[in-house]
C-alpha positions as CSV (number, residue, x, y, z in Angstrom):
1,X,-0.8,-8.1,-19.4
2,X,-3.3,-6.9,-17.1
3,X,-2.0,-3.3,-17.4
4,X,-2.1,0.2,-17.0
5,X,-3.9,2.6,-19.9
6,X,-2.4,2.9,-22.5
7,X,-3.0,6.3,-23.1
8,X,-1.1,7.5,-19.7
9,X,2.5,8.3,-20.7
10,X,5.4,8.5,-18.7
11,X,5.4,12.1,-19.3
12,X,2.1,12.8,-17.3
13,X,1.0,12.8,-13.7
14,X,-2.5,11.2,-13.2
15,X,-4.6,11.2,-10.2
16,X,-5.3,7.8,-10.2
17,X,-3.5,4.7,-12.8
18,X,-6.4,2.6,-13.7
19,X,-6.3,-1.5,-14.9
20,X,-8.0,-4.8,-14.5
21,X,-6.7,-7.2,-12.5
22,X,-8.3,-10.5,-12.5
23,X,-11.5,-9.2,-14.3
24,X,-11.9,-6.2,-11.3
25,X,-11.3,-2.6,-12.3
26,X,-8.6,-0.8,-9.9
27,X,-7.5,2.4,-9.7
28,X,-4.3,3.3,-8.0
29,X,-4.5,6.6,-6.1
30,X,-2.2,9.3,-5.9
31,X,-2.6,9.0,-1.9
32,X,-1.1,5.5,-2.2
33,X,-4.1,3.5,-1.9
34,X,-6.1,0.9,-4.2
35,X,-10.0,1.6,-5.1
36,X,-11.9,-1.4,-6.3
37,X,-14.4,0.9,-8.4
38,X,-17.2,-1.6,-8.6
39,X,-17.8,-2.2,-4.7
40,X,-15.9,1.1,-3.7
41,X,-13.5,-1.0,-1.6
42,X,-10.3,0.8,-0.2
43,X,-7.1,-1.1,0.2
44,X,-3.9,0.4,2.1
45,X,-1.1,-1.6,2.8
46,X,1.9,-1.1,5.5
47,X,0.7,1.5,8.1
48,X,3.1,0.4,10.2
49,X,1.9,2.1,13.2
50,X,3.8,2.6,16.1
51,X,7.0,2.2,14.6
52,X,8.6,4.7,16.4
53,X,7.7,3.9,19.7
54,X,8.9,0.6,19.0
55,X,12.3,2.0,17.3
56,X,12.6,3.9,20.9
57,X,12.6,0.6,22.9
58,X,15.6,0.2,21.4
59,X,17.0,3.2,21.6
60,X,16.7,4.5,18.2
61,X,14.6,7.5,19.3
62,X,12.6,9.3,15.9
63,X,10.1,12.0,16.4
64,X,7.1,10.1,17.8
65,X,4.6,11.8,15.1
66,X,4.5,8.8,12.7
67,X,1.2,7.4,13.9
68,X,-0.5,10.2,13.7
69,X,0.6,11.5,10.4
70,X,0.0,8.6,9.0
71,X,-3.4,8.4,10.5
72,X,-4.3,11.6,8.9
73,X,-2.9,11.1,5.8
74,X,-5.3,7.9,5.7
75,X,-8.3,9.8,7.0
76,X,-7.9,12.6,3.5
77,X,-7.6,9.8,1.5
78,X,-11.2,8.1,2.9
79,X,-13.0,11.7,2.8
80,X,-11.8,11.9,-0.3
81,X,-12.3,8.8,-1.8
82,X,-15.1,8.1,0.4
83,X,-15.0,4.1,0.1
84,X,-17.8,1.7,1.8
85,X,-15.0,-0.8,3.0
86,X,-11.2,-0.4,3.8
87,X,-8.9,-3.4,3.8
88,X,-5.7,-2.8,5.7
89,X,-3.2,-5.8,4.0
90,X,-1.2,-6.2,6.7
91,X,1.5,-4.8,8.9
92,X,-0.5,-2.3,10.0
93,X,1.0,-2.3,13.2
94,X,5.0,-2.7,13.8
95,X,5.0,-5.0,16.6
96,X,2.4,-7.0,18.3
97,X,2.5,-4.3,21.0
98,X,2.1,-1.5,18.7
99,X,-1.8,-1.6,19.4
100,X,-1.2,-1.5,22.9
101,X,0.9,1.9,22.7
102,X,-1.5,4.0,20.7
103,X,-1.9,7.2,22.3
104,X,-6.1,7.8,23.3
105,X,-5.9,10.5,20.5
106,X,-4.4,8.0,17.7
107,X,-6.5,5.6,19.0
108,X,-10.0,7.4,18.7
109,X,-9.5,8.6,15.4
110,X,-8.8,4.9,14.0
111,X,-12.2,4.0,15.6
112,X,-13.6,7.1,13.7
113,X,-12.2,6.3,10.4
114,X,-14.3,2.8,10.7
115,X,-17.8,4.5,11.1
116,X,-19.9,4.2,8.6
117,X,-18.3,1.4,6.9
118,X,-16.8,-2.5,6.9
119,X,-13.1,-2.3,8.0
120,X,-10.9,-5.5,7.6
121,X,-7.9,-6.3,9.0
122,X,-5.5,-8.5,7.3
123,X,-2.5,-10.0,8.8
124,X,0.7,-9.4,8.3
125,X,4.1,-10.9,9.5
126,X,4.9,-7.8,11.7
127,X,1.5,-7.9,13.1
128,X,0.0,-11.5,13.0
129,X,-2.7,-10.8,15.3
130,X,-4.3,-8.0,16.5
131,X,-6.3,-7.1,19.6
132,X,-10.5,-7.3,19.6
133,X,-10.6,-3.6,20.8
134,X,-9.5,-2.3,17.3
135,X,-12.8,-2.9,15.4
136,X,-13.2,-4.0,12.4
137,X,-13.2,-8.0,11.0
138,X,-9.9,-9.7,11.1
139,X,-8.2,-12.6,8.5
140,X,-5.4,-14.3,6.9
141,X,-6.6,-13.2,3.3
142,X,-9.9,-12.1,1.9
143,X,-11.3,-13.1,-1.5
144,X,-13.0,-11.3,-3.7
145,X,-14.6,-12.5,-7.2
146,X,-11.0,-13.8,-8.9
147,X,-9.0,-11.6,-6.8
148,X,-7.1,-12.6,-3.2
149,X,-5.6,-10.0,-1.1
150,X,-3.2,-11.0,1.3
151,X,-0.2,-8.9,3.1
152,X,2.9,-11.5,1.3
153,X,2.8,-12.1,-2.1
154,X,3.3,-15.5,-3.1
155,X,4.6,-16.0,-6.5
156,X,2.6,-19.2,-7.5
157,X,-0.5,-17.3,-6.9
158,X,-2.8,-15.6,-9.7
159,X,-4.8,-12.5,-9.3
160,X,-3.4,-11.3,-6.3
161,X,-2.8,-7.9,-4.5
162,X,-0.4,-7.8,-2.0
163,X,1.8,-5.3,-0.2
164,X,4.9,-6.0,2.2
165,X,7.5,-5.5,0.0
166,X,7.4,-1.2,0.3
167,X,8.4,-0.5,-3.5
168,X,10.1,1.7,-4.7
169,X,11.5,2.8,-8.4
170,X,14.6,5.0,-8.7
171,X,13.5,7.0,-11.8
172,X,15.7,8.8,-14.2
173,X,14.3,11.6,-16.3
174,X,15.0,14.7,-17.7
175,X,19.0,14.6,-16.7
176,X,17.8,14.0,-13.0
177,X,16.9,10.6,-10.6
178,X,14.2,10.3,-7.9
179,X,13.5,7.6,-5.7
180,X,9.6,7.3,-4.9
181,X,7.1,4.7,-3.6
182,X,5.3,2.8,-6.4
183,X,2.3,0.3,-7.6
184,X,3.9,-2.6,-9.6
185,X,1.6,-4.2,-11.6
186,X,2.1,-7.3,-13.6
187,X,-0.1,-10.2,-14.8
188,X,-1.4,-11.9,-12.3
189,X,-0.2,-9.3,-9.6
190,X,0.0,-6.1,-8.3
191,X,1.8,-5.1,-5.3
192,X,1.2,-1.9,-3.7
193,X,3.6,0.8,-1.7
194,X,4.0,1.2,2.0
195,X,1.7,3.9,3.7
196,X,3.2,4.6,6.8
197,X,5.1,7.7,7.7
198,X,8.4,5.7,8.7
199,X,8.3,2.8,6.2
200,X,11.4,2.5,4.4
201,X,11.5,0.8,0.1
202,X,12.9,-1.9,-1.9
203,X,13.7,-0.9,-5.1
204,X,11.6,-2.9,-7.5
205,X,15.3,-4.0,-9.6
206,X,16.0,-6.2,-6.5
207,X,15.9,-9.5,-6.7
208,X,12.7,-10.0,-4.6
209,X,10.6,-8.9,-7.3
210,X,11.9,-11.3,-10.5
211,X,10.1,-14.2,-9.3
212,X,6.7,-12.3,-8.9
213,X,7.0,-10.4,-12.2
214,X,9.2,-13.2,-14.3
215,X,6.3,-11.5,-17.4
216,X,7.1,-8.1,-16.9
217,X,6.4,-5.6,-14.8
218,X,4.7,-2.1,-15.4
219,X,5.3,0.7,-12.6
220,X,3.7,3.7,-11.7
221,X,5.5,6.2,-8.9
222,X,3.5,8.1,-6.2
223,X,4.9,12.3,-7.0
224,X,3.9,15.5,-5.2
225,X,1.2,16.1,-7.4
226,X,0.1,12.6,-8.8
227,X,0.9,8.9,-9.7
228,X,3.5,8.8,-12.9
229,X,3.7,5.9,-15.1
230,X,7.2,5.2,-15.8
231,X,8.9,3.1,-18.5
232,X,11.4,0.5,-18.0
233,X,13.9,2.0,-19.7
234,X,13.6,5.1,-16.8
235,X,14.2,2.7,-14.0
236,X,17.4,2.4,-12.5
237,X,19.1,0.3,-9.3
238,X,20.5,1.3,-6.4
């Protein structure tokens, strides 16, 4: 398998989980993002933006805060990280309106996050297209060297990194049992956790993930302080 260190334990919080996939090095970050090391590309999946102005449409009224803390939470991970590109795989809207309802504020810093670097959009089935005001490049998928990126996995593909699933592992350790966002990683695929404020999981025992990881899967969970490679054995449905 295309996997994880072995020298990362279960035990241990990391700031990033490191592997190959498809001949590129990754690193999976502790903010919940991908790094591809090599041509310092950022990859965040499932921003979801504007999903509680669209959850108040219907009358399901949240606080409306999610775009903007999920805005910032993206902005610390690029000063951070400090990448030349960022790929956004998908679903980074809720709706097809969501765009439309982005407060002025929300809606400058976005455009400020894309200075200084590429920014590619990828669609996703909650957000198939997106306005021209936003920036950025837009696509279906985007290649690169043996790797494609795309917001659905598809489980005849090979070298892939895809999102819209929003993982999750329910962890037992210790005499206790948590239930976090995770990377899954597996031969030919890894698919990555949901970054917006208000996205939801699916644990990573359901049956949406056999297919994609018939080989076996290797997991690593996003904690306060760090991302924690888990074993098997630790995982647990809901």
């Amino acid at each position: 398998m295309s996997s994880a260190r072995k020298q990362q334990t279960d035990a241990a919080a990391f700031d990033t989980w490191s592997f190959e996939l498809g001949g590129v090095a990754l690193s999976a970050d502790r903010a919940g993002v991908v790094m591809m090391e090599a041509s310092r590309t950022l990859i965040v999946s499932d921003l979801h933006l504007e999903k509680g102005s669209a959850r108040a449409r219907f009358g399901a009224f949240l606080p409306p805060y999610d775009t903007r803390t999920t805005l910032r939470r993206l902005a610390e991970a690029i000063e951070r990280l400090r990448p030349r590109t960022v790929v956004a795989l998908g679903d980074s809207f809720h709706d097809v309106g969501g765009a439309a309802r982005l407060g002025a504020d929300d809606r400058a810093e976005l455009m400020a996050l894309q200075k200084g670097r590429d920014w590619l959009w990828i669609a996703g089935n909650h957000d198939p297209e997106l306005p021209g005001d936003l920036g950025g490049e837009r696509a279906t998928l985007w290649r690169h060297r043996r790797l494609t990126l795309r917001h659905q996995p598809e489980v005849e593909s090979a070298g892939e990194v895809a999102g819209h699933l929003h993982p999750c592992a329910k962890v037992a350790r210790d005499g206790h049992v948590q239930r976090r966002p995770c990377f899954v990683l597996g031969p030919t695929r890894l698919v990555m956790p949901a970054f917006g404020a208000y996205t939801g999981g699916l644990n990573v025992l359901d049956a949406a993930f056999a297919g994609l990881f018939a080989d076996g899967l290797a997991v690593a969970v996003i904690g306060r302080s760090g991302v924690y490679p888990v074993a098997s054995r630790q995982l647990r449905a809901d």
